[in-house]
C-alpha positions, 0 to 999 in steps of 0.5 A: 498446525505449528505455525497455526499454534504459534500465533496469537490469540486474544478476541477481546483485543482484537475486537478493541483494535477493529473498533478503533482503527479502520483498515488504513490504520486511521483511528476511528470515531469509536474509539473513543468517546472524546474523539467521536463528540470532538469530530462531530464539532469538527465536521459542524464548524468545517461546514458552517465555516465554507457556508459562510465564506460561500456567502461571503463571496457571493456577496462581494462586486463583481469586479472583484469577484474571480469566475467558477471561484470557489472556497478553498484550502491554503497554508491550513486556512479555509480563503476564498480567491479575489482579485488583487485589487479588491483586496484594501476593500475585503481585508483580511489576511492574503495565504497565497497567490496565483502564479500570474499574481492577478489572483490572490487566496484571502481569509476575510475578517469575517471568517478568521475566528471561526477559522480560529475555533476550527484549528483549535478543534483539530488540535483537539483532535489530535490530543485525542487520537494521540490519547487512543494510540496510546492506550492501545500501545499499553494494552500490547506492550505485554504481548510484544513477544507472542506478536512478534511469533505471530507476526514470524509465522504469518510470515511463513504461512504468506511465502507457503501460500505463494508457493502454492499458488504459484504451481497451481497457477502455472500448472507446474509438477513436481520434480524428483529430486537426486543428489547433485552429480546425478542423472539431469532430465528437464520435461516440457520446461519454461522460462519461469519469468516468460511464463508469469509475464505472459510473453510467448514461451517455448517448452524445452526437454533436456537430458543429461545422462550421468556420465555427459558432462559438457552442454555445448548450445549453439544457434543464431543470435537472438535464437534463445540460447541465453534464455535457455540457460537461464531457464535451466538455473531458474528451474533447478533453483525453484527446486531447490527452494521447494517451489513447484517449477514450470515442467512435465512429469518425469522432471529429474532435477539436482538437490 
């Protein structure tokens, strides 16, 4: 309920920030007025632009022509890809070339003041997504320290929903914790990290009563001594840090 309490609350501007930013992040066309009517221009311009450059190419020998050719996008530029020896009789301005040199990407006469407007049209575009972000900086400028609360708490809330998710996940119970020093009792343990990656994981009991104060583990290489120990210090402490860890009822564990 704390944590709940310290975040913040403010309908009319988040419901200003879901019309103006998508998911991603990317500012939408309803965020502004300006913005949607200049993408809208955009979206028209880009359309006739490759129509017209589609036509273009279809329209020139085809012993210049390059096959399956098609518009593409070169240094920001709409071209299309001709022969290099076509080039003297189509003109325009050469973007870049295909690794064998045989091909070269061209922008034709014919579309460089289209190409103009459209590269005008996106700098427009970006004065005004400049001008939304902006406006939406000053709206949260004043709430910078409740965000930042907001933002902590969320924090929380995230690592205690993981550690709940985690124990209901991997059927884990939760253990009585004693002071250090005291009796040390491991039920039905797994290596927490076999577990989560769905390797074959074998459970363990260890006890330790209070006055045994040396383990002493032996076995074959490879046999899982290391393992075991590990899964000892993982499972202590998950404990410790207030997540369930993977063993049975009657678990003692260290504080």
């Amino acid at each position: 309920a704390f944590l709940r309490e310290a975040m913040l609350r403010a309908p009319d501007i988040e419901d200003r920030l879901d019309r103006s930013l998508d998911g991603s992040g990317r500012v939408t066309d309803a965020a502004s007025k300006p913005l949607k009517t200049v993408r809208s221009e955009l979206k028209s311009q880009r359309a006739g632009l490759v129509k017209r450059l589609e036509q273009f190419a279809r329209r020139l020998p085809s012993r210049i022509q390059v096959a399956d050719a098609s518009v593409t996008v070169r240094n920001g530029r709409y071209c299309i890809p001709i022969r290099r020896e076509g080039l003297r009789e189509v003109g325009g301005v050469v973007h870049d070339e295909s690794a064998t040199h045989q091909t070269v990407f061209v922008e034709p006469p014919t579309a460089i003041e289209a190409m103009n407007r459209l590269v005008e049209l996106d700098r427009r575009e970006a004065r005004e997504v400049l001008a939304v972000l902006r406006a939406l900086t000053d709206l949260l400028r004043p709430l910078r320290e409740s965000l930042t609360w907001s933002v902590d708490a969320l924090i929380q809330l995230d690592a205690l929903f993981a550690v709940a998710r985690y124990g209901l996940l991997h059927g884990g119970t939760r253990p009585r914790l004693v002071p250090t020093g005291a009796d040390y009792s491991v039920i039905g343990g797994q290596h927490p990290l076999l577990l989560a990656s769905g390797a074959a994981s074998v459970p363990f009991d260890l006890t330790l009563a209070l006055d045994e104060t040396v383990l002493l583990v032996s076995g074959p290489n490879a046999g899982g001594k290391t393992v075991l120990l590990k899964a000892i210090g993982l499972l202590s402490a998950m404990a410790q840090s207030g997540i369930i860890p993977p063993v049975g009822p009657g678990t003692v564990l260290p504080w």
